[in-house]
N, C-alpha and C positions, 0 to 999 in steps of 0.2 A: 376748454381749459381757461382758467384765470391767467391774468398775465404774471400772479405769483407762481403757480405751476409749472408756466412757460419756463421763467428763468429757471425753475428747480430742473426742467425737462434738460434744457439749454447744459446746465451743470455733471447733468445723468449720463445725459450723452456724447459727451464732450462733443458739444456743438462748437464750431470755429468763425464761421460769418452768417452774419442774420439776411437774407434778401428781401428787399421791402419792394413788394410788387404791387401795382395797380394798371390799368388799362384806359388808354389817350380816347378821345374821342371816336375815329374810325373804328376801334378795336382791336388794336397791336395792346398786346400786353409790353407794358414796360419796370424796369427794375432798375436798383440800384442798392449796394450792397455795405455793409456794418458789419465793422469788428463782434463777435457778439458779447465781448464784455461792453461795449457801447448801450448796448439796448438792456434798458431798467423798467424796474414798474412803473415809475412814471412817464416812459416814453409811451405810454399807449392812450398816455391822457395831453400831453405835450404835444406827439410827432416829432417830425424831421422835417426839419426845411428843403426846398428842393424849388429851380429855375421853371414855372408854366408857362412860359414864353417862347419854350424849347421843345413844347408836347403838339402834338396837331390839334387845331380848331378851340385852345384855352386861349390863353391868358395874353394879352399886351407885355412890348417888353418894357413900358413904365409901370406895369403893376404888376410884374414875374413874380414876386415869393408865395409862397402857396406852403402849404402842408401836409405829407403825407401822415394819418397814424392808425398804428397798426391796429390789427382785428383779431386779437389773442385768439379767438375759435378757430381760425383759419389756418393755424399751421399744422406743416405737415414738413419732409426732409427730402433735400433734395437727392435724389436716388443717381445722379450725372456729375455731382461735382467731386474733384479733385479733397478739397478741405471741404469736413462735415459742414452743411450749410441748412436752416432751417429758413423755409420761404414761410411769410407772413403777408397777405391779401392786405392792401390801406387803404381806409377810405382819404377823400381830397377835402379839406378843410381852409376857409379863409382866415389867412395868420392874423387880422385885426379884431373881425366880426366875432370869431370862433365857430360861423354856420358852416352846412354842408356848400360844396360846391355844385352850382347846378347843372355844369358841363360836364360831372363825374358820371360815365353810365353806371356804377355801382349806387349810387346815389340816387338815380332816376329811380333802380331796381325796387331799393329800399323806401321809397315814398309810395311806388307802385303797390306796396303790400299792404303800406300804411293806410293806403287812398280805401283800396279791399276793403280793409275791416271797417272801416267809418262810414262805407255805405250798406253794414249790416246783410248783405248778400253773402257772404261767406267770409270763414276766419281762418283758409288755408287755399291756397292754389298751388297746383302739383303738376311738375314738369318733367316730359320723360324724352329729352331728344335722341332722334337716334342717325347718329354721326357716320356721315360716308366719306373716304377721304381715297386717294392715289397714292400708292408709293413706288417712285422710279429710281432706277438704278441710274439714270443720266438724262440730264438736263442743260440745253445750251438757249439762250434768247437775249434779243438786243435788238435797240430802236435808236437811230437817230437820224439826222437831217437826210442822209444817202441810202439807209437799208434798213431795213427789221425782216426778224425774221425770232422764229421759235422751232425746236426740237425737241422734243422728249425719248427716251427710250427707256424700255422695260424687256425683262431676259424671256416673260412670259406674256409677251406683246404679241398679237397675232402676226404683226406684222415682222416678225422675226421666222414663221416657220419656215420660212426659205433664204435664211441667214447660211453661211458656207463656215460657221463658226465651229471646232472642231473640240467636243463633238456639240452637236445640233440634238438634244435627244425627243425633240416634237414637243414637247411639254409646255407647248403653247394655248393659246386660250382663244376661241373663238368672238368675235366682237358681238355682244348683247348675249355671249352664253357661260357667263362667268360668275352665275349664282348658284354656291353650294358646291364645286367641284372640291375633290376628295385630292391629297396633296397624289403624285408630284406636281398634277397641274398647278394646282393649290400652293405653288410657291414657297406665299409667306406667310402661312400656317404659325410657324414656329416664333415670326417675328410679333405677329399679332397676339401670340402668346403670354411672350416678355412685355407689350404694351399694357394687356391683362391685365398682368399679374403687380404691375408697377402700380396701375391707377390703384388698386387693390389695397395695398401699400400706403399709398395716400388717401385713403379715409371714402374713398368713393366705392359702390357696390355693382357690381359687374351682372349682367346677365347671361352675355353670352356675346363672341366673335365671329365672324363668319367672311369670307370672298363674296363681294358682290358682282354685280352681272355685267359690268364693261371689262374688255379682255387690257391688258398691262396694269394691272397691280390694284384693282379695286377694291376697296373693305370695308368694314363695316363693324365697331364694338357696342356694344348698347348698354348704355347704363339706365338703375332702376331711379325709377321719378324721386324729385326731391321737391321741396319749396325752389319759390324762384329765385331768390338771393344765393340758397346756396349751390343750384343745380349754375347756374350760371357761372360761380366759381370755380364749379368741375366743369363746366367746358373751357376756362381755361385751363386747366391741368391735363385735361384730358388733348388737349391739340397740342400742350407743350411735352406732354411725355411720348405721343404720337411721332411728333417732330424727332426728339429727340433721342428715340433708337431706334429710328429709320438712321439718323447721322450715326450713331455709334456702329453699325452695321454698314457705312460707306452707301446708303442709300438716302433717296430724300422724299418727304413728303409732302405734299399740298390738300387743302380745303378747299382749292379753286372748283367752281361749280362745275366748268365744262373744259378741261384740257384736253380731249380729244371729240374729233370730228366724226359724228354720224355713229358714236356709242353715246351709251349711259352718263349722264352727270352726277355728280352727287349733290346730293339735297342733305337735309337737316329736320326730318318730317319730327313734328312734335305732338306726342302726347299727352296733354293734359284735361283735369280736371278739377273743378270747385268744391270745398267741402267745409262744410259746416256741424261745431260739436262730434267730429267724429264719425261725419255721413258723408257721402259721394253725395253731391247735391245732382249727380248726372244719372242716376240711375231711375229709369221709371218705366212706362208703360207707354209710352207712345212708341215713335218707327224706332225699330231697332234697339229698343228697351233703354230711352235713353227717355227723361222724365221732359215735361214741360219745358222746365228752365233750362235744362239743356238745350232743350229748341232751343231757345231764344237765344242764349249763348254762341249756337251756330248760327243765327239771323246778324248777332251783331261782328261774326268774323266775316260773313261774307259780303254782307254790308258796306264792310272797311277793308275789303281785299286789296282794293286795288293801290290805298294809301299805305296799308300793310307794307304790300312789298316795295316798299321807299324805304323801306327800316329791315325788313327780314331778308330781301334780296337787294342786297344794296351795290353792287357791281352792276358793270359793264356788261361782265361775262355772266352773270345770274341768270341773266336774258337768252342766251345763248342752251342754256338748260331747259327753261321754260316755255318747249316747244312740242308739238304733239309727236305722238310717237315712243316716247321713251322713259316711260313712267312718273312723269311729272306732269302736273295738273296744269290746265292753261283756262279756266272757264271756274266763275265763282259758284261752284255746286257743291252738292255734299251728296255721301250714300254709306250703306254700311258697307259693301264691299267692294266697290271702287275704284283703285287706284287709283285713275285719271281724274278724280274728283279732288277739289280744294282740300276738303274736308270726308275727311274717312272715319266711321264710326265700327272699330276693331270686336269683332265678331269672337273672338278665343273662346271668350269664358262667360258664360250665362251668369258667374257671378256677380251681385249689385254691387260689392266695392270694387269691379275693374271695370267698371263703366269708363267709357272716356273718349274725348275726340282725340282725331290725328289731323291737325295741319299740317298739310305736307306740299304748302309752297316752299317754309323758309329752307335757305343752304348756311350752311357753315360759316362764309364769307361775313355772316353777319355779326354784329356786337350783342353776347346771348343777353347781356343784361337787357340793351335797351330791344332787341325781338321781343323777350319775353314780357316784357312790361308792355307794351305794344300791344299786343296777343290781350294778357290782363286787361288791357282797359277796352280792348272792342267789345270780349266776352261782354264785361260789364254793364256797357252801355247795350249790349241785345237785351240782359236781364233786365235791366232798368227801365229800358224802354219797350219791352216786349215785342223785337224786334222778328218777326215770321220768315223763317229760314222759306220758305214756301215748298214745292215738292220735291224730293230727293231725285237725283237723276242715278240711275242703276243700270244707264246702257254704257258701253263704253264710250265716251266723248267722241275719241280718236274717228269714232265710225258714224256720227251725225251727220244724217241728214243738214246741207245748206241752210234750208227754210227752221231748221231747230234749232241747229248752230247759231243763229243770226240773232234770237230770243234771247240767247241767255249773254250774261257778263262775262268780259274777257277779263282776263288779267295783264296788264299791262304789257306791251312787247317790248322797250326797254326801258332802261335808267330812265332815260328823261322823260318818258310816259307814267314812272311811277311818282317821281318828283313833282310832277304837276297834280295828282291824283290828290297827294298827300299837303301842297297847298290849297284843293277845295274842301278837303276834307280830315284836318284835324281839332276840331273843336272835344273832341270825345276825348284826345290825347290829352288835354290839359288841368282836364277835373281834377281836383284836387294839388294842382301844381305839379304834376307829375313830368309831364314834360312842358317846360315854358316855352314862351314865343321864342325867346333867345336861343336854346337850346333848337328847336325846329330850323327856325328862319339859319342860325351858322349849317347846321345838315345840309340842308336844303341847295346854300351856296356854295358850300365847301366842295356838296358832289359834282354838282352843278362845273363849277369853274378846275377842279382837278383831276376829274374824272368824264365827265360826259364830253365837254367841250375837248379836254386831251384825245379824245377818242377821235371824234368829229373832225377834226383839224388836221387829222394827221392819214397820208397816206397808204390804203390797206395792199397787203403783197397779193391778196385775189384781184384788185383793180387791176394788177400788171397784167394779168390772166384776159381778162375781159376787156382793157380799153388799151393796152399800148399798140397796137396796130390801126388804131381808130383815123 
């Protein structure tokens, strides 16, 4: 839509407040909201002023004013508010200069496509994530100088089937056997329905829902591939309509990679592929019918794995996921059917336009704009440099042999393992100014000093376990 349409839509609908949303550096989506007689056609050429001194990892507060303006294509209505509200996606603008800003991760996104086409490799990249999330019915946690501690509960938690709750009717879920079960086990069937049916609603294409395999409230909706700009603005929609009738239903829901111990985590495996005039540039006649340049493509993800996951598993807790055993990859490999492989090449359909890889390190936790542009630029650089994924591994990882184990690439064991990965190895990142040194080098410290080090410093409640009798 034109931002004249907008308003017409605005007027159609008796729209009441406009939400002018964008996403801080970490990847919190943030907003703030306008009358919508405020918002004209020329706010989309203007913006709105708004404090970047007050966002995480922007702006200084002697140079705070900054610019939000809107992205007329991007709206859609918010299906939760009280007063009609229509949400509009902004990019982040310098109010002197009038350029992008280069701490905006939508703005990374948006160069990353731009970067694509100008090295003639391809004029479309297509992303198809497929999002695993928790929803619990209660939730208690808290850290400070004397205690921490964390709880979650769920009504179909295994750890409930000897609850003396009245009634108890077993409809409990066993731990790693919570893929595919048929309701009543299956809970929240219903709720995942209305999240459906919501994204649906807002402009996004649904394939299908389903319970995944950790027992207390595991799931999984999977949306059909889009470009990277705009599939990245459906993952946020999709985590905020998620969020938000789990609350409307007194439940709550998380992206954290790994909230329970010794089950399933959820990841964020993504499928994409390159395409050029209208062709899967991945479909061909090598392993697994995927073409040359495909190799290469998988040469330059696993290549750049271990920097990768500095940007796609970007937590504490990511690490915590990315351990053997439990359907997550820990070894820079690829195979067609795989699992436990970095990189999975999805076997469904012998047809050449659904060719395509599955990365299935990144999780949730992460900022999709800047994964996916990430992702974008390794590909690239395997194409460009004809980078030899070398032989596929098709045994299960989880069951190698020591002496095979020991050949191949790990992927980092945590945060501060990937943070180091990703200061020897981001030259690939910057082609085309896609992500600058500025943008890296603040990441890099920001995890570093808010995250890794809070971790480190702070005393864990399994140590009382293990050393207070010492």
């Amino acid at each position: 839509m034109s931002p004249k349409e907008i308003l017409a839509w605005i007027r159609q609908e008796a729209v009441r407040a406009v939400d002018l949303r964008f996403m801080d550096f970490p990847g919190s989506w943030k907003h703030f909201t306008i009358p919508s007689e405020r918002l004209e056609e020329s706010s989309f050429e203007d913006g709105f002023g708004f404090d970047a001194s007050s966002v995480r990892g922007w702006q200084c507060i002697n140079e705070s004013d900054m610019l939000v303006v809107p992205v007329a294509e991007s709206a859609f209505i918010d299906p939760f508010r009280l007063e009609k509200t229509l949400i509009l996606f902004c990019n982040i603008l310098d109010p002197i200069t009038r350029e992008d800003y280069p701490r905006d991760p939508r703005n990374v996104a948006r160069k990353a496509e731009v970067y694509m086409r100008s090295t003639g490799v391809a004029d479309a990249a297509y992303f198809g994530p497929e999002i695993e999330f928790f929803v619990f019915d209660h939730v208690r946690f808290d850290q400070n100088r004397h205690s921490a501690f964390h709880h979650i509960d769920s009504a179909e938690g295994r750890w409930n089937s000897g609850s003396d709750a009245r009634p108890n009717l077993g409809n409990t879920i066993r731990h790693r056997e919570g893929y595919f079960p048929c309701p009543p086990s299956d809970s929240l069937h219903d709720l995942r329905s209305e999240m459906m049916r919501h994204m649906i609603d807002s402009g996004m294409t649904v394939e299908g829902h389903h319970h995944e395999v950790a027992s207390g409230g595991q799931g999984e909706i999977d949306l059909r591939y889009d470009s990277l700009v705009r599939m990245a603005d459906s993952v946020l929609k999709y985590k905020y309509i998620v969020k938000s009738v789990a609350n409307k239903h007194g439940k709550t829901a998380t992206f954290m990679p790994k909230p329970i111990f010794k089950d399933n985590g959820s990841g964020m495996h993504v499928n994409t592929s390159l395409w050029r005039d209208g062709r899967n540039l991945f479909a061909g006649s090598a392993y697994a019918g995927v073409s040359e340049l495909g190799m290469h493509a998988i040469g330059g993800l696993l290549r750049h794995a271990r920097a990768l996951c500095a940007i796609t598993n970007p937590t504490t807790n990511s690490y915590k996921r990315l351990v053997p055993g439990f359907d997550a990859p820990t070894t820079a490999s690829y195979s067609s059917r795989n699992r436990s492989a970095a990189v999975r090449i999805p076997v469904y359909s012998a047809r050449a336009q659904s060719r395509r890889l599955e990365y299935r390190c990144p999780d949730a936790s992460a900022n999709p704009y800047l994964s996916f542009s990430a992702m974008l630029m390794a590909m690239l650089d395997g194409v460009i440099n004809r980078i030899d994924p070398g032989e596929p591994l098709d045994r299960n990882i989880y069951d190698l042999e020591p002496e095979v184990m020991k050949n191949l690439s790990h992927l980092p064991a945590t945060l501060d393992d990937a943070l180091s990965a990703l200061e020897k190895d981001h030259e690939f990142l910057m082609r085309g100014d896609v992500f600058t040194e500025d943008v890296l080098s603040t990441w890099i410290r920001d995890k570093r000093e808010r995250e890794v080090d809070a971790i480190r410093v702070r005393p864990h409640p399994f140590e009382f376990n293990l050393y207070y009798d010492v």
